[in-house]
N, C-alpha and C positions, 0 to 999 in steps of 0.2 A: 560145401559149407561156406567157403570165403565168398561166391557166387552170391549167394542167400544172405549175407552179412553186406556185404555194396550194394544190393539192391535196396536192401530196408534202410541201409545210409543212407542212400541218395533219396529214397524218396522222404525220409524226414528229415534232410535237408531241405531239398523239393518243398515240402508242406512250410517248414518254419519259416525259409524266404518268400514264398507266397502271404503269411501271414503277416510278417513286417510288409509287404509291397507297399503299392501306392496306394495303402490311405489316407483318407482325409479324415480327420473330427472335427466336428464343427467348432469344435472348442480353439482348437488349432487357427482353424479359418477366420473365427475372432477374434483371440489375442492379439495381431498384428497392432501396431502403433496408430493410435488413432488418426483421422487425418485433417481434427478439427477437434474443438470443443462441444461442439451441438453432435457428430458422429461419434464422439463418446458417449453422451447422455444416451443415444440414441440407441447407441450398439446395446447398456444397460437396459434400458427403460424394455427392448423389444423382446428382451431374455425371459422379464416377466409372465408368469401366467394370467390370463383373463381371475383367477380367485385372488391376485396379489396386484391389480390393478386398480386404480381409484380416481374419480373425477383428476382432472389436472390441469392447468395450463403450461405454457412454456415461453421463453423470451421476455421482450419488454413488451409494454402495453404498447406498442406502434401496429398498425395494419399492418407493415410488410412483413414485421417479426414474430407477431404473437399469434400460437397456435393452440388450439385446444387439442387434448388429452398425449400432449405430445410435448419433446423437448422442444424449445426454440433459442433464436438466438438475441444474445443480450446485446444494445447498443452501449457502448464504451462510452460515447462523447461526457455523458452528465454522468461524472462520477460519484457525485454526491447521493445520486439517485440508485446508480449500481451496489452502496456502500450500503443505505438505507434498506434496500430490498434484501441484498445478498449476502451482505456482510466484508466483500471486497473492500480491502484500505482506499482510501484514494488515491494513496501512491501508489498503489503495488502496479508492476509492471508488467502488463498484461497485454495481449493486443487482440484475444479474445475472449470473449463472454457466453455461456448457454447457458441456461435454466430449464429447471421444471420442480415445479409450486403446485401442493395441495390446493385445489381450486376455492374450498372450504376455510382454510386459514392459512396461512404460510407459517405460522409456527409450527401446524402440525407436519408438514414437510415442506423444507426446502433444499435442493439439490442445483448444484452450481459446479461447471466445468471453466477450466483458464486456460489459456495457452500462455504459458509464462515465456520471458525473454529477459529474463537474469536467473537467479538461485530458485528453484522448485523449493526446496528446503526451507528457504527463510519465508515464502511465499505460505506455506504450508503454518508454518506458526504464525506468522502474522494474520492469516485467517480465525487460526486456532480463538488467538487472543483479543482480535477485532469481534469474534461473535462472543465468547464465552464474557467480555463486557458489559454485556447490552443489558437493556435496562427493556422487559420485553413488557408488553400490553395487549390484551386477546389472546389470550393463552399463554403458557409456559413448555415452550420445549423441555423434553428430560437429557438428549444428551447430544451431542456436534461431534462428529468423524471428520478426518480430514486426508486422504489419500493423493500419492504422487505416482502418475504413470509415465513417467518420463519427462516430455518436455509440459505436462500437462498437470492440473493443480484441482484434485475435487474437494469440494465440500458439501456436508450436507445436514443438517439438523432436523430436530420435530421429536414427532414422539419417538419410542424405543423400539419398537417392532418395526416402524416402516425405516427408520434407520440402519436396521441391521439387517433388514432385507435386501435395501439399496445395496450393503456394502458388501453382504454377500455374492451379490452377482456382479459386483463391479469384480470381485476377488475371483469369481468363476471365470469372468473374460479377461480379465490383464494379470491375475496370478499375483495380486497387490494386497500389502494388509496395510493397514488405516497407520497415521503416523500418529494419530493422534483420535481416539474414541473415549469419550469421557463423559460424564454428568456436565449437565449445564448447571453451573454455578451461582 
């Protein structure tokens, strides 16, 4: 009987360390720290299904930068034009930029990645309150998310489905909730 009792132990030990082994979940494979601002948007955007996808562009309008239906990366130098598009302060202290913009209007989505190099935090409301200011034209966003993955600072406005989808899968890969998701005021 003790014989017949160590065997069926071991072997459901046997089974339950084979079932912890060496998996992978893909989910696993992408939460890591991003390794960029545009490989953030990027990791999100590719999460996507073909039925939750929509015309896009991505970056600033320059040739090297801008891509279609894809994130890209945003030029820093003319901040006035980052602040305009994206809603980035002009101080805010940032030392990268990505996008990706409803092709259709940028009110109905705009999503924007930073790589910050002071407080995420304060970076995070100063977004908040740089967009939830605006005084918009060609549509009306319904509401602004604003999410901190570490060293990294998203935002994203438009309308209300495609913003809580975005922020859905940003939450699916970095296990992040928004610091701030609200009505545009």
């Amino acid at each position: 009987m003790k014989k017949i009792f160590s065997l069926v132990l071991a072997a459901a030990l046997t089974l339950s360390l084979a079932a912890c082994g060496n998996k992978t979940d893909s989910k696993d494979d992408q939460s890591a720290a991003p390794a960029s601002a545009l490989d953030l948007l990027e990791k999100v955007w590719n999460t996507y299904t073909d039925d939750e996808k929509f015309p896009t562009s991505g970056g600033d309008y320059s040739e090297a930068n801008n891509r279609e239906n894809a994130p890209g990366v945003y030029d820093l130098t003319d901040r006035a034009a980052v602040d305009s598009a994206l809603g980035l302060p002009e101080t805010a202290k940032v030392d990268q930029a990505a996008s990706l913009i409803h092709m259709m209007n940028q009110n109905t989505f705009t999503a924007a990645a930073y790589h910050c190099t002071d407080d995420a935090d304060a970076l995070a409301t100063a977004l908040r309150d740089n967009i939830q200011q605006r005084r918009w034209m060609c549509g009306f966003p319904d509401k602004v998310a604003v999410a901190v993955v570490g060293e990294y600072v998203v935002s994203v406005f438009g309308a209300e489905d495609l913003v809580d989808t975005f922020m859905s899968h940003l939450n699916g890969i970095f296990g992040v909730q928004p610091v701030y998701d609200e009505a545009i005021q």
